[in-house]
N, C-alpha and C positions, 0 to 999 in steps of 0.2 A: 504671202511670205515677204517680209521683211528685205530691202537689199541686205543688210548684215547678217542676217538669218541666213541667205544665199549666200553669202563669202564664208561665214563657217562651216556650212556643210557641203561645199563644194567638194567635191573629188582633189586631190592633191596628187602628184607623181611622189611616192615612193621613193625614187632614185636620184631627184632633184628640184621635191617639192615646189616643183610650178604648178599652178594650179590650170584644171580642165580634166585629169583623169589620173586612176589609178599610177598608170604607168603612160609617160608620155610618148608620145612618135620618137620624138630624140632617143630618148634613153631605149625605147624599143631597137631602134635602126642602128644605134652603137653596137648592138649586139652582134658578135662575131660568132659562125658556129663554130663548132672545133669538133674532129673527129679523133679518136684514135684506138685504131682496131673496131672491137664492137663497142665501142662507147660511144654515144652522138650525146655533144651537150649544145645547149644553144649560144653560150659564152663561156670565156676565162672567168672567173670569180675574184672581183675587183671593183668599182667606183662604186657606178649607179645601180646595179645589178646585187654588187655586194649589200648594199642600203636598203634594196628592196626584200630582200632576202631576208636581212634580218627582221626587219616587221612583220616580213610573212611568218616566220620561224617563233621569235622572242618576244612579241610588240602584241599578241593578237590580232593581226590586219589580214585577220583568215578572208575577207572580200577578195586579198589580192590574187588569189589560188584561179581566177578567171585570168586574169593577165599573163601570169607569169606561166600557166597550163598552158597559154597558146603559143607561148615561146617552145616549149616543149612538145605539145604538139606537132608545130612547125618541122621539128627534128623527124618524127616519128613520119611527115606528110612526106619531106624530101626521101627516105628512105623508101618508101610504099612505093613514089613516083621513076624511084632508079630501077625499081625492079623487086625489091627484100621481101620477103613473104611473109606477113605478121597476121597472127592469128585473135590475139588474143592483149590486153595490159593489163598487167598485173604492180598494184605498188609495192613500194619494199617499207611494209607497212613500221610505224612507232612499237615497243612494249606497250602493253595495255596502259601501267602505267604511267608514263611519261605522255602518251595522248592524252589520257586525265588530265594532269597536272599542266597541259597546254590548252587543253578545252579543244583539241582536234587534231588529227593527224594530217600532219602537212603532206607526205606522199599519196595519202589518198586522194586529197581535194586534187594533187593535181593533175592524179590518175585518170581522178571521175574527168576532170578537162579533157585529156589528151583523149579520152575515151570518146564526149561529146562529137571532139572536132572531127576524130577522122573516121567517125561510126566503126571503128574495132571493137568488141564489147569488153566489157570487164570484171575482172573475175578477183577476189580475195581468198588463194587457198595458202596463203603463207602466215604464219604465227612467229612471232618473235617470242619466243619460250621463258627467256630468262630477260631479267634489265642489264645493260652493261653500262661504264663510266660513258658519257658523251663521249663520241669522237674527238671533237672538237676539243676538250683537254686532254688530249695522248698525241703523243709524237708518232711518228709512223712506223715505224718500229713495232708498235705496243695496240697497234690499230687492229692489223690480223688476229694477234693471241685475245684482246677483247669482243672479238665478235664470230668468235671460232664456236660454231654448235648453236647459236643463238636465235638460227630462223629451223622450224619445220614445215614441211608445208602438205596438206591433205592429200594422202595414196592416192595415184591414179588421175587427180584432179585436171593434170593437164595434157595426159596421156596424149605424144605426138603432136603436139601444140609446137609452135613456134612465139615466142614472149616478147613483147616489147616492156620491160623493167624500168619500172620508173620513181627517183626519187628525187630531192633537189639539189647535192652537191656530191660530186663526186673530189674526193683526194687521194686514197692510194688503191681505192676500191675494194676494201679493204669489205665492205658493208652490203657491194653490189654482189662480189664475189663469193659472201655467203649465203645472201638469198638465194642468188644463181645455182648454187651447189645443192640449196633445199627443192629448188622450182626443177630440175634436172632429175632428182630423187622422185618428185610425185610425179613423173611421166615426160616433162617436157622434150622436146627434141630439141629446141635450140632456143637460148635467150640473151638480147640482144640489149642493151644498157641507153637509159636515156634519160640525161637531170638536167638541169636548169644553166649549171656551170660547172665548170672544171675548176677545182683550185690547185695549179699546178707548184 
């Protein structure tokens, strides 16, 4: 191969495209977690993070769903290590169609990750039933009434389970709070919130 062949298809950081990898040690190690209640994110949503997020999301850079899983991950490991008792990761999966129209669902990939890292296994009994507006254009207000009744998830599927819920941003949890309330409905005992960032 080519040196130039090698510089094109070198790995690039996402966050601050220097080249050597998806996502660099810097832009990893900036990363602050943040807890609040049951929520563990692994940053605020912001610079390098916010950047990478979006090509994970918008850009197709579904590759990056290894990197940024281990950031989440990471959330799910420090919790197992304090003591929390997780059974099970469940994403807080896309509408069917809006996965289409993305060529993949971004909570899954980064479920299947978290799932890899910390060997909890993982399970898909949640359906998002109906499409609703993006988040991302509604104000917080208008977040909850959009996403009210929008997940079900399969009777019994997690009967007595304890949930580690994962998707990549949380802002008024507006998204987390519904799944949660479906994943509760098919048997869970207790489920516990963990994305990528906080957009506070």
């Amino acid at each position: 191969m080519s040196a130039v062949l090698e510089v094109l298809l070198a790995p690039r950081c996402a966050g601050c495209d220097v080249a050597g990898a998806w996502l660099c040690l810097a832009c990893r190690e900036a990363c602050d977690p943040v807890r609040r209640g049951r929520l563990h994110a692994a940053t605020v949503y912001g610079g390098a993070i916010a950047r990478a997020i979006h090509r994970f999301k918008y850009r197709g850079e579904s590759a990056l769903s290894a990197e940024l899983g281990a950031l989440v991950a990471g959330c799910v490991a420090r919790d197992l290590a304090r003591g929390i008792a997780l059974d099970v990761v469940v994403p807080a999966v896309l509408h069917r169609e809006r996965a289409r129209d993305r060529g993949y669902d971004q909570a899954r990939l980064l479920a299947a990750e978290v799932s890899a890292q910390t060997g909890l296994p993982l399970r898909a009994p949640l359906r998002r039933v109906r499409p609703s507006r993006p988040q991302i254009e509604l104000d917080r207000a208008a977040r909850a009434t959009n996403m009210r009744g929008a997940y079900i998830a399969e009777a019994g599927a997690l009967r007595g389970m304890r949930v580690a819920l994962v998707d990549d941003v949380a802002t008024t949890g507006a998204t987390l709070s519904a799944a949660a309330g479906a994943l509760r409905a098919a048997g869970a005992r207790d489920v516990r919130y963990y994305v990528l960032a906080l957009d506070e």
